[in-house]
N, C-alpha and C positions, 0 to 999 in steps of 0.2 A: 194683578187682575182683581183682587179684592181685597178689600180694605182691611179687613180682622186677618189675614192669613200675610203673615212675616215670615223670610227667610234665613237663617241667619249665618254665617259664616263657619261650616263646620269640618272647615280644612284644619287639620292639625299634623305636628310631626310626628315621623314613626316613633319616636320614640319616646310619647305616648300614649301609647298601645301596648301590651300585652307580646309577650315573645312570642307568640305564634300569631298575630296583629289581627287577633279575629275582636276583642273588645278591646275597652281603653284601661289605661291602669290608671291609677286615684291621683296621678297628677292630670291625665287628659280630661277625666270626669272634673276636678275642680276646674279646670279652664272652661270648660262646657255650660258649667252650671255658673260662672262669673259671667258669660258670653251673655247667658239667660235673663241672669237678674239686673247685668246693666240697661237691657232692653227694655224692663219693669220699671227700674229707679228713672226713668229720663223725665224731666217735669209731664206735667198735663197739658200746659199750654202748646206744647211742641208735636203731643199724637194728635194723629186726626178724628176728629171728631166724628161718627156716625149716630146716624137715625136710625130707630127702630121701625122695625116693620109693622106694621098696625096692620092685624085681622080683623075681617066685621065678623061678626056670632052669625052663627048658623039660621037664626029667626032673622036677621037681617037681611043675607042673603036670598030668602024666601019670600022676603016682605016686597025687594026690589025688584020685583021681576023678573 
């Protein structure tokens, strides 16, 4: 639904998680954080592009009517 908010795929197996599987243990986190940064490294040409949203100033707004 919106362009800056990704989803990313944060199924993993139990048995990277922790023995009581309440957190991950430092192999599920390094998977995690690989999952993240390959998200970042993908060229530029490939993300989508957005525009910023442009404010007018408060004296503008007043000036216009």
């Amino acid at each position: 639904m919106f362009e800056y908010v990704k989803i990313l795929d944060s199924e993993v197996p139990r048995d990277h998680f922790t023995r009581h599987g309440l957190h991950m243990n430092t192999v599920g986190k390094e998977l995690m954080a690989q999952r993240i940064t390959d998200h970042f490294r993908k060229p530029l040409l490939l993300r989508k592009k957005t525009h910023p949203i442009i404010l007018k100033w408060r004296q503008d707004l007043t000036n216009s009517g």
